[in-house]
LUMFI-590561 format. One line per 10 residues: number of its first residue (from 1); their letters; for each residue x, y, z of C-alpha. Coordinates in Angstrom, 2 decimals. Layout:
<atoms>
NUM = a = X:Y:Z; ...
</atoms>
This chain:
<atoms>
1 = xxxxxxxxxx = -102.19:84.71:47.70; -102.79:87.94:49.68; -102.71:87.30:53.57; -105.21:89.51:55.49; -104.07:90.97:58.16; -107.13:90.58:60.75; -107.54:86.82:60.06; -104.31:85.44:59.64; -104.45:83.93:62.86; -103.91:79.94:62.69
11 = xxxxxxxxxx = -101.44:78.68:65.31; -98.13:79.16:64.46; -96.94:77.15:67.82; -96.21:78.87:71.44; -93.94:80.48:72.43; -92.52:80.60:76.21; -91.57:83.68:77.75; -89.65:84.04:81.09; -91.23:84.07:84.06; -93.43:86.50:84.53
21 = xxxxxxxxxx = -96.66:87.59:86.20; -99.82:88.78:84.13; -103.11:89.67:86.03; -106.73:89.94:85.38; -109.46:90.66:87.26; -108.03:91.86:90.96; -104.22:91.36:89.30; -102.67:88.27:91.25; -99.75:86.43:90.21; -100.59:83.62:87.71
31 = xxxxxxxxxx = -97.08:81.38:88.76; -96.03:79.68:85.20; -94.44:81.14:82.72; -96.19:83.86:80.39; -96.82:82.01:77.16; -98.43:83.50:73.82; -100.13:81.69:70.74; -98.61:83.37:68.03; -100.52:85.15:65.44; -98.89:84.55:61.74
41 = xxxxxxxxxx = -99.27:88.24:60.68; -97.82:90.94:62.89; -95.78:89.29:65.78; -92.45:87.44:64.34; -91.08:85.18:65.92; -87.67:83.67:66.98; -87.60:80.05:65.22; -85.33:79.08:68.08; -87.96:79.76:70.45; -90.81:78.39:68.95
51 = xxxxxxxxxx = -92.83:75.30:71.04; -95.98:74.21:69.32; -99.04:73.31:71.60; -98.78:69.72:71.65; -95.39:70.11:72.39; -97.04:71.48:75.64; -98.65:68.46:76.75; -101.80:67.56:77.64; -102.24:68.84:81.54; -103.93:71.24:83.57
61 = xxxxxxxxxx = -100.72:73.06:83.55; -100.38:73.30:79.95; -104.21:74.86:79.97; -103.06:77.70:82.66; -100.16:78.47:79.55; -102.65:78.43:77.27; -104.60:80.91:78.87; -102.17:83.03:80.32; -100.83:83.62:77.19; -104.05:85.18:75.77
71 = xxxxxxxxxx = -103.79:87.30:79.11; -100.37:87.95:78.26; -101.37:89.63:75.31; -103.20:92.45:77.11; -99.83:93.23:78.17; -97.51:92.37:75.10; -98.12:94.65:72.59; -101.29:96.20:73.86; -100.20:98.25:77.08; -96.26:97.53:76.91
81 = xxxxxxxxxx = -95.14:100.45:74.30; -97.31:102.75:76.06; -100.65:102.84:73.52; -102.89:101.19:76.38; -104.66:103.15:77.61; -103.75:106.61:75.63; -105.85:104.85:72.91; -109.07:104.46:74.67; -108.44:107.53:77.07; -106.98:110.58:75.25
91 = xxxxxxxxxx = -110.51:111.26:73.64; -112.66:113.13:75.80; -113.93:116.00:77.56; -112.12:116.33:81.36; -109.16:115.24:79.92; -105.98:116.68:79.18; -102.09:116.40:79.21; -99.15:118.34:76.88; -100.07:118.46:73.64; -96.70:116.77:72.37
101 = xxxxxxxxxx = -98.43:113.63:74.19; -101.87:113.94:73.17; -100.33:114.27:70.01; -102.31:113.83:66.67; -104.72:111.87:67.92; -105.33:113.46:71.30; -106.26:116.60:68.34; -109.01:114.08:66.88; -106.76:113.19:63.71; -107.31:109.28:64.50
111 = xxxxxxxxxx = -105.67:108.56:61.46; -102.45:109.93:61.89; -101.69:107.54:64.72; -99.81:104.83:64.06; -100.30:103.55:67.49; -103.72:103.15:67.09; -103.77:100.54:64.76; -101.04:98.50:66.92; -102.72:98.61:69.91; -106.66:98.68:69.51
121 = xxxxxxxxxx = -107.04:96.90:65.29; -104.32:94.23:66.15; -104.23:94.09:69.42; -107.65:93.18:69.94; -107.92:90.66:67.16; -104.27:89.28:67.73; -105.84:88.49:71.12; -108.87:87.32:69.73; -106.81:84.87:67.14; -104.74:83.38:70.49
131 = xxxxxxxxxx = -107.94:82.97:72.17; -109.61:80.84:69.52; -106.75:78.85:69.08; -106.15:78.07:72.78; -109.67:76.92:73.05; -109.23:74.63:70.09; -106.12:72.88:71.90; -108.04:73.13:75.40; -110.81:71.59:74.12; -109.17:68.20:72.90
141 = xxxxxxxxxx = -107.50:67.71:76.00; -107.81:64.71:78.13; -106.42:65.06:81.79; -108.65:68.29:82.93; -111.61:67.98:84.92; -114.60:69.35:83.68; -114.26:71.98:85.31; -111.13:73.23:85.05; -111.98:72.70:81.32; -114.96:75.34:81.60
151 = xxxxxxxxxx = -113.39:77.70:83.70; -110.30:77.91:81.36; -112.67:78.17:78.12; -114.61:80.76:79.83; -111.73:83.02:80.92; -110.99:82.46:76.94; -114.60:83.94:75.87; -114.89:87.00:78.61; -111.28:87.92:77.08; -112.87:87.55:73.21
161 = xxxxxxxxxx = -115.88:89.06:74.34; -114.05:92.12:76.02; -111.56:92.82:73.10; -114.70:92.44:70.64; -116.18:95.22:73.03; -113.34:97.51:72.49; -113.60:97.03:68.92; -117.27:97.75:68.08; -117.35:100.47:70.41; -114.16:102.15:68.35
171 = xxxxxxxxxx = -115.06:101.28:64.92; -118.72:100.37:64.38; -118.89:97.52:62.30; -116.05:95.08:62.34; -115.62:91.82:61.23; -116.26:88.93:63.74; -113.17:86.14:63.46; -113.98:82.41:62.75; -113.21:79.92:65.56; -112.24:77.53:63.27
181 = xxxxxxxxxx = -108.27:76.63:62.43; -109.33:76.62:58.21; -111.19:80.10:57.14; -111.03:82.32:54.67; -108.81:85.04:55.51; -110.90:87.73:53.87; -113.80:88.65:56.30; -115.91:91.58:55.94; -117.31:93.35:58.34; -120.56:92.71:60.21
191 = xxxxxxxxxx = -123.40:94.97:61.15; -122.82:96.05:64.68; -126.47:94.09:65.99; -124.32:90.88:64.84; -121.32:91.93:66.77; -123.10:92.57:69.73; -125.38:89.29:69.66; -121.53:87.58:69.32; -120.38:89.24:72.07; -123.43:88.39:74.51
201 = xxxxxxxxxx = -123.54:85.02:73.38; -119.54:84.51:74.84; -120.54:86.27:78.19; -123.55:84.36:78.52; -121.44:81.14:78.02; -118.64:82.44:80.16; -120.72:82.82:83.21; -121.81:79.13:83.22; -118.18:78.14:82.60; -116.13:80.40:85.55
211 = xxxxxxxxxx = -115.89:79.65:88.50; -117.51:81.97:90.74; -115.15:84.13:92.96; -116.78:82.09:96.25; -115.94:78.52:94.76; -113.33:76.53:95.73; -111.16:75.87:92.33; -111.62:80.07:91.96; -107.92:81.66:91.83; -108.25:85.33:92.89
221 = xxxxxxxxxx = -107.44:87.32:89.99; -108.63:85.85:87.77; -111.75:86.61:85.80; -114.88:84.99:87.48; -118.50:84.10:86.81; -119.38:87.80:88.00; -117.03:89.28:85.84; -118.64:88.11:82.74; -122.07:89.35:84.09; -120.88:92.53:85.09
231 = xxxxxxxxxx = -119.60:93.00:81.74; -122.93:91.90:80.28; -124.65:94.59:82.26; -122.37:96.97:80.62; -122.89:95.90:76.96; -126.63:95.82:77.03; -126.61:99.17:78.57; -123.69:100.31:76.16; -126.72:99.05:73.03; -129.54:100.46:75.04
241 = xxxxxxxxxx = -127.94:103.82:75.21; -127.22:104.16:71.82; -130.51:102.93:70.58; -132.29:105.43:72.98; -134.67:108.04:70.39; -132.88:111.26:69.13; -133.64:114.39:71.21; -132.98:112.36:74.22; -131.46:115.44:76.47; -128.87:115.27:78.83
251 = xxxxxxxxxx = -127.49:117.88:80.82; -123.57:118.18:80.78; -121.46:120.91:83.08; -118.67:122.18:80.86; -117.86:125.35:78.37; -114.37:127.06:78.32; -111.87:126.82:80.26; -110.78:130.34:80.57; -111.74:134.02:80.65; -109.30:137.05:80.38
261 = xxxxxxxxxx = -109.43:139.86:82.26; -108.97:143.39:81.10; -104.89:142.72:82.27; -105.06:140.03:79.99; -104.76:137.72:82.99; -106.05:133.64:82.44; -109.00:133.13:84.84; -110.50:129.73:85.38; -114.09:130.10:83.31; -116.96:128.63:85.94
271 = xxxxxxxxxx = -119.04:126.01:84.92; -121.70:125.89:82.50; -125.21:123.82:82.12; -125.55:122.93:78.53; -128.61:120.28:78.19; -127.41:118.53:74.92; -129.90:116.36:72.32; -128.80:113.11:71.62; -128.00:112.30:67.97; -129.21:109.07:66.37
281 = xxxxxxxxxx = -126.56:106.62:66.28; -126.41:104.22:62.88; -126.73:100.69:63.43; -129.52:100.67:66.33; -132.62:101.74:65.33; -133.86:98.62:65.28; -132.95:98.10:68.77; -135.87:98.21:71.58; -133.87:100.24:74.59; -136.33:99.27:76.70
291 = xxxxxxxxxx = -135.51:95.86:76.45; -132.08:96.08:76.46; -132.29:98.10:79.72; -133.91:95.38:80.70; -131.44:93.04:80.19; -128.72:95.50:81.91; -130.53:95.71:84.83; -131.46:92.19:85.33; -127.35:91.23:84.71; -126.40:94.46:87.25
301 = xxxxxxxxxx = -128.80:92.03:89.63; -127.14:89.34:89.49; -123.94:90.56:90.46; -124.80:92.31:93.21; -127.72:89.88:94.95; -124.59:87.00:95.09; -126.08:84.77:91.92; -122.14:84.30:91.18; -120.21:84.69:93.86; -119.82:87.52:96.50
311 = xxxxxxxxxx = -118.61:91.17:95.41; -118.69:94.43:97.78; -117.37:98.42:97.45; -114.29:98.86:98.83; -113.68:101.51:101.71; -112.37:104.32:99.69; -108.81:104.63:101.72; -108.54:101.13:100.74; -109.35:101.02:97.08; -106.35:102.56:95.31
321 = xxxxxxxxxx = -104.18:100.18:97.64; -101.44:97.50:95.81; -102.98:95.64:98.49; -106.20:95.83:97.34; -105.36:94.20:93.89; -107.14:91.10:94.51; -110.39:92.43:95.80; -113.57:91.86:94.28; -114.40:95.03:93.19; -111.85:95.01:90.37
331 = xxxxxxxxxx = -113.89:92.64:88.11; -111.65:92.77:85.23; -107.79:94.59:85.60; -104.52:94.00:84.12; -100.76:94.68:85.31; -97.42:93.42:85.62; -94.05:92.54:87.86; -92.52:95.35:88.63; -90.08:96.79:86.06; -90.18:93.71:83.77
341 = xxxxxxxxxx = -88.55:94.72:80.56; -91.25:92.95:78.28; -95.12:92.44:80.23; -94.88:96.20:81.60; -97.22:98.90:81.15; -96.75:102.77:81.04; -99.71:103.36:83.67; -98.03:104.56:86.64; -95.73:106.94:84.27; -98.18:108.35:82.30
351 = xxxxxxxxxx = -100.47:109.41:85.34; -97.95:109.61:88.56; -94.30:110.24:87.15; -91.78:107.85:88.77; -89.11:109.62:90.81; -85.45:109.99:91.15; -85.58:108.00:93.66; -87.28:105.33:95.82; -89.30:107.43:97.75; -88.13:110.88:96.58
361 = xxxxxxxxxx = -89.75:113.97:96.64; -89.02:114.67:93.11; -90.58:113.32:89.78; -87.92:112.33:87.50; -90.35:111.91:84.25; -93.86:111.30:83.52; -97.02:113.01:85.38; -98.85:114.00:82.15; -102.12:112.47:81.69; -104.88:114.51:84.23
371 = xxxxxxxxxx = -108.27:116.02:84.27; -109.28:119.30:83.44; -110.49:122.06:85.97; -114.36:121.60:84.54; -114.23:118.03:86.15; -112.27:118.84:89.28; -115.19:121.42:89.93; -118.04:118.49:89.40; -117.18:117.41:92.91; -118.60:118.64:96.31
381 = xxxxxxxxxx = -116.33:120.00:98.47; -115.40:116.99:100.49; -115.33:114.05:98.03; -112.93:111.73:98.51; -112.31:111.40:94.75; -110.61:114.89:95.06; -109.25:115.42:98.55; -107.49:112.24:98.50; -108.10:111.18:94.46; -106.15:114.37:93.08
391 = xxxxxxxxxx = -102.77:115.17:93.80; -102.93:118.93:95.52; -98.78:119.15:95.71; -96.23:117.68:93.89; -92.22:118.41:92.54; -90.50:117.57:89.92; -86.54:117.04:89.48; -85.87:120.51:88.37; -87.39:122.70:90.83; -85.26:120.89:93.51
401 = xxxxxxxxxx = -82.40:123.93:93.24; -85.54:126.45:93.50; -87.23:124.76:96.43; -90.00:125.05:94.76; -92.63:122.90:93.74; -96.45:122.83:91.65; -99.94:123.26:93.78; -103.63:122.50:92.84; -106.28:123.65:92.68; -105.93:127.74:92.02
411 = xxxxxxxxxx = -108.30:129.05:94.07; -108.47:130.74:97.54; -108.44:127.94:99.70; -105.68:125.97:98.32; -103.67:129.02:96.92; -103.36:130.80:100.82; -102.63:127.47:102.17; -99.83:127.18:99.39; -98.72:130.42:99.54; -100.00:132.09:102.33
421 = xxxxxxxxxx = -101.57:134.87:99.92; -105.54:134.57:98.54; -106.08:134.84:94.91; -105.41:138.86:94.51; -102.29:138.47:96.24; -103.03:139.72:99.28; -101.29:138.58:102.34; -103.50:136.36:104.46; -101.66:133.51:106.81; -98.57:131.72:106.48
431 = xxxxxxxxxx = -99.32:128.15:104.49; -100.58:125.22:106.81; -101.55:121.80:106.36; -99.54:119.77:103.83; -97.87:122.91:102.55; -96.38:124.02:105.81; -92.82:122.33:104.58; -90.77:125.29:103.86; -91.04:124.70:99.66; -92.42:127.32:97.64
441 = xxxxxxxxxx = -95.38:126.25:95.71; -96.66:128.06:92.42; -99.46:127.50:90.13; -99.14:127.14:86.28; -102.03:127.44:83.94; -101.26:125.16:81.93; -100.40:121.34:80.99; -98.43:121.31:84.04; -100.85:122.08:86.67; -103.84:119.55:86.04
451 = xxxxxxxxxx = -106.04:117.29:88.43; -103.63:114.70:88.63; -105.25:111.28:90.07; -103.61:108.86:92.85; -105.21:106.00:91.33; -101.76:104.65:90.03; -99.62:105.71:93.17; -99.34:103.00:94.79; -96.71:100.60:93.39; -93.82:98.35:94.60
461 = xxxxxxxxxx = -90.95:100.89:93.64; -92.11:104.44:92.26; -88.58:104.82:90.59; -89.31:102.60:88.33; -90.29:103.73:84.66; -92.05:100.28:84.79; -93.73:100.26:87.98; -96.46:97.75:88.22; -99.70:100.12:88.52; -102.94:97.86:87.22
471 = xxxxxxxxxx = -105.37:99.04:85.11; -108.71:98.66:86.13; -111.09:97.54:82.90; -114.05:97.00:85.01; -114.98:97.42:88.24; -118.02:96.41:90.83; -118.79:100.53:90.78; -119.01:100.99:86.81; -121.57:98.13:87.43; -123.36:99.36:90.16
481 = xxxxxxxxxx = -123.90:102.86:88.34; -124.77:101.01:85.39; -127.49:99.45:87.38; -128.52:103.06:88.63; -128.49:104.39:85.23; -130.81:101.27:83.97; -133.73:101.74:86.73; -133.81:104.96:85.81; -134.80:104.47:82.38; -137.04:101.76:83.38
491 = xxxxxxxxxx = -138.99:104.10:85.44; -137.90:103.12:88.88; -136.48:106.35:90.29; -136.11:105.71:94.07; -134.40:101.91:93.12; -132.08:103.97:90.46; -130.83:106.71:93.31; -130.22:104.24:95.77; -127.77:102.52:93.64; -126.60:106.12:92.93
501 = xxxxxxxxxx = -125.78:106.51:96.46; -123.84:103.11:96.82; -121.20:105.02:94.53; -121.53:108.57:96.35; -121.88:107.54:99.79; -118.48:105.37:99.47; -116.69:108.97:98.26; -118.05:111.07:101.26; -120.46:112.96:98.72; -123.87:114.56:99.62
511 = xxxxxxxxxx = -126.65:111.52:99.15; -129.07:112.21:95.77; -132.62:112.63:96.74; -135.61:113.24:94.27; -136.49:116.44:96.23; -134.07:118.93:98.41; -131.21:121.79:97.56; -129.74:119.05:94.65; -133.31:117.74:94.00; -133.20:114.79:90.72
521 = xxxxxxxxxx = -137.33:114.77:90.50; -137.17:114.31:86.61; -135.77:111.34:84.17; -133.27:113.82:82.21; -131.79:115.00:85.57; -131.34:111.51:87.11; -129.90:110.94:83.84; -127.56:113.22:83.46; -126.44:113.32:86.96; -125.91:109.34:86.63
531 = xxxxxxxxxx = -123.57:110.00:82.91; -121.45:112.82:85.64; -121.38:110.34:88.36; -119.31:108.21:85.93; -117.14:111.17:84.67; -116.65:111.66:88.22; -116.31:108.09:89.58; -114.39:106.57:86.58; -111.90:109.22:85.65; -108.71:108.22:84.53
541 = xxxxxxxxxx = -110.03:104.26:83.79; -110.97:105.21:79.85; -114.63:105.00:79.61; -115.67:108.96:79.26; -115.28:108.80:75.73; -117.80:105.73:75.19; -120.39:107.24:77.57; -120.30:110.08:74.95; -120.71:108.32:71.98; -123.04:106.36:73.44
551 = xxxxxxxxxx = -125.46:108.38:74.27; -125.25:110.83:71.55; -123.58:113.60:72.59; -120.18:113.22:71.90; -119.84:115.97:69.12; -121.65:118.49:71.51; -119.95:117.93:74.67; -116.67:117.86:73.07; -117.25:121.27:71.07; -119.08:123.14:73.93
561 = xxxxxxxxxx = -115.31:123.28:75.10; -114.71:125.88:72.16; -111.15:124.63:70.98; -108.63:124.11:73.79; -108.76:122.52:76.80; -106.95:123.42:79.94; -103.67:122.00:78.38; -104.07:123.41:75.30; -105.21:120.21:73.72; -107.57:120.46:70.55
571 = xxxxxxxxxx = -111.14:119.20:71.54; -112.76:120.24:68.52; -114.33:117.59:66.47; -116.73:116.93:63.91; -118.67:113.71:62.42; -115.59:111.62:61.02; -114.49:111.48:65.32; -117.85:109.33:66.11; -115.61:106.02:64.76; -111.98:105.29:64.72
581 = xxxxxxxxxx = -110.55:104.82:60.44; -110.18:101.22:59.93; -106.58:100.38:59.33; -105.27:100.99:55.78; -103.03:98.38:56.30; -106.41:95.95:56.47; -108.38:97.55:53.63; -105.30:96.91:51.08; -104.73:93.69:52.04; -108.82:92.05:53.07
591 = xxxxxxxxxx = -110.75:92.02:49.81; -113.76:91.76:51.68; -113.61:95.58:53.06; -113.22:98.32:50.56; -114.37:101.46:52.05; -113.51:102.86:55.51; -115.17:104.93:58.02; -116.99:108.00:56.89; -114.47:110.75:56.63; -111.79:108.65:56.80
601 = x = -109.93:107.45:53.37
</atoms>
């Protein structure tokens, strides 16, 4: 009998990891061991090792296992080898990094990454199988409360809901699991309307079930009533968006990143306004966005007028803070212990670098993953997001002999007070500020030299290869501007630009105003301005890519680059990019899907 991949998910028992933690929205410390339903395809297993669930007991304890081990599996595989979040994040426009790390895929040949299918195809439904089993076993048991029954089987849903979310976005139409323990194994794949209507139907559930974040059984970190309506404010808007009419225009700054000049010198290329058409997207068109902009806005609402619980904008010195794991603005984020050899993630490497050592001036490895010049240069002058969100100095292990060390941004304010001299060399002050420290700092146009964010600075020991850095899936301000981005389509420009201004105010930016020097008096300009006030905001947190595709204008934005980014990354694409390839691995082995994406074989 052939076993399918995607559905070959009944229980194969628990088992126990050591002690560990595993976070979720606002990353606390869940204190029992990390445990994970097995899936029967891709994990194996040590026999040895291997508790069933009723072996577990019936107790409230053995429902926070249950649970925590479809958390866990955020974590183990999905983030531990490093393919969270390169999979979601490597894919868009102000992006960039070395090409040996953007590798294949960050080139747009989505099928010549292994890693793709491990941590996004699998991953998601591996999670998806756990989930579904756990709320079987939850479900039956006798010694919970009510509610600790309903908050456990609604922290199960918002996770199905979210890794169903990931899925549909990536490859269209997917198949949507059984909840039963007996199916048949080979499911085909459902029109993305379906997929959808499954997903809202969990989040609706889930935000009867959770606690809200105000009650008194609510654990912080965990996923909450508001969490699952925050995330339904994102979904509708996700379907509005892409069933908005073709032709819908949006403005996008970008174009090349260089010039030459007649030495043959690299000059950064200035920004350019391209107003871009949306395509039609396949599977919507017999979506109303007006209703489903609706429904965003009314879910936005809720969140934010205390319907389920309380949850406020952190000051911006504060955000970015370990401290400030718990708070409520991070409505959905995942991390781990510090240097734990299994539940770890490559966050903090990928983006920071860890250092030689605890507290050193010097990164030992990592640093890669930043944002092009054509985003830095989206920002006013003063925006937090850049004068404390982007790294301006740093050093890395080998110029330590040179006393030298990398600077950003190249241009005359930040290159005399790096190096004393403006940007034609001449002589103009000796450096000040930060770079007053006696190291000589250079510029390099290329991969090395990128906006680097400080998002993931802040860890417990930045030596460690492992650090514990969470990554933020969802947060109170991709809601908010969600809510911004809603009004405006529903014709309600002052409510949409004070929302706006929530999200800019916060970041020390210049307030939005429908008249004035930055005057947003049409639709299409509060539009677009709202899509760049998400580049801005949520840079580095994988969600540029999906704005794109949502709205239509993915192929455009990503060619009106003209080839290579700053790092020399390919950004050229063409109609085969719009979905990820469905695994070959599931095609040869689910009878019930025989083609893949278009473009893909």
């Amino acid at each position: 009998m052939r076993k399918n991949n995607l559905t070959a998910t009944a229980s194969c028992g628990l088992t126990v990891k050591r002690s560990c933690r595993l976070f979720a929205a606002g990353l606390i410390a869940l204190a029992v061991s990390a445990t994970a339903l097995t899936s029967c395809s891709w994990i194996e297993e040590n026999p040895d090792s291997l508790v069933t669930a009723e072996q577990l007991g019936d107790s409230k304890e053995a429902c926070d296992q249950l649970v925590t081990g479809v958390y866990s599996k955020w974590i183990y595989d999905m983030f531990c080898w490093g393919y969270f979040p390169r999979m979601l994040e490597f894919d868009a426009d102000y992006i960039s990094g070395p090409d040996w790390l953007f590798g294949t895929f960050g080139a747009g040949n989505f099928q010549g990454e292994p890693d793709l299918t491990d941590a996004l195809w699998k991953g998601c439904y591996g999670l998806i199988g756990r989930a579904n089993t756990a709320e079987r076993y939850i479900t039956a048991m006798k010694n919970l409360t009510d509610k600790q029954r309903n908050n456990a089987i609604g922290e199960l849903r918002f996770q199905k809901a979210f890794a169903y979310f990931l899925l549909v976005r990536a490859y269209g139409e997917i198949p949507v699991q059984p909840e039963t323990e007996s199916f048949d194994r080979n499911q085909p794949r459902k029109p993305v309307t379906e997929v959808y209507n499954y997903i809202i139907a969990q989040l609706e559930s889930a935000t009867q079930l959770l606690y809200r974040n105000t009650d008194d059984g609510y654990q912080a970190g965990h996923v909450s009533a508001g969490s699952a309506a925050g995330l339904l404010a994102k979904v509708y808007a996700t379907e509005a968006a892409y069933a908005m009419p073709a032709g819908t225009q949006i403005t996008v700054r970008t174009g090349a990143p260089y010039t030459t000049d007649a030495s043959g010198n690299k000059q950064y290329a200035p920004l350019v306004e391209q107003t871009l058409s949306k395509q039609a997207v396949a599977g919507y068109e017999s979506l109303d966005p007006q209703q489903l902009w609706q429904q965003a806005a009314d879910w936005a609402q809720t969140v934010l007028d205390g319907t389920f619980g309380t949850y406020e904008l952190l000051d911006y010195s504060l955000l970015w803070k370990k401290a400030s794991a718990t708070a409520s603005e991070f409505l959905f984020s995942v991390g781990t212990v510090s240097g734990d050899a299994t539940y770890k993630t490559a966050v903090h490497t990928q983006y920071e670098g860890y250092m030689t050592a605890t507290g050193s001036d010097f990164i030992s490895s990592g640093g890669w993953t930043g944002c092009t010049r054509h985003w830095y240069d989206l920002f006013d002058h003063d925006d937090y997001r850049i004068t404390q969100g982007v790294k301006h100095r740093w050093r890395v292990y080998t110029q330590e002999a040179s006393n030298s060390g990398f600077y950003y941004p190249y241009d005359d304010e930040y290159t005399i007070m790096a190096t004393g001299r403006n940007l034609n060399g001449d002589w103009v002050k000796d450096p000040e500020g930060i770079f007053a420290d006696g190291v000589n700092y250079y510029y390099s146009a290329d991969a090395q030299c990128l906006a680097f964010t400080t998002k993931y600075m802040d860890v417990t020991d930045d030596a460690t290869a492992n650090a514990d850095a969470n990554w933020p899936f969802l947060r109170l301000a991709d809601v908010i501007l969600i809510y911004a981005e809603a009004l405006n389509e529903l014709d309600k420009p002052t409510d949409a630009l004070t929302q706006l201004n929530r999200v800019r105010t916060r970041a020390n930016a210049s307030r939005a105003s429908m008249g004035g020097k930055h005057a947003l008096a049409t639709k299409e300009a509060r539009r677009s301005a709202i899509l760049e006030e998400r580049a801005k905001e949520l840079a580095c947190e994988a969600d540029r890519r999906w704005d794109l595709i949502r709205w239509g204008i993915y192929l455009d934005a990503m060619n009106a680059i003209g080839g290579n980014d700053d790092g020399g990354v390919n950004k050229s694409r063409t109609d085969r990019n719009l979905l990820f390839p469905i695994p070959a691995q599931e095609i040869n082995t689910n009878s019930a899907i025989t083609t893949n994406n278009p473009g893909w074989n």
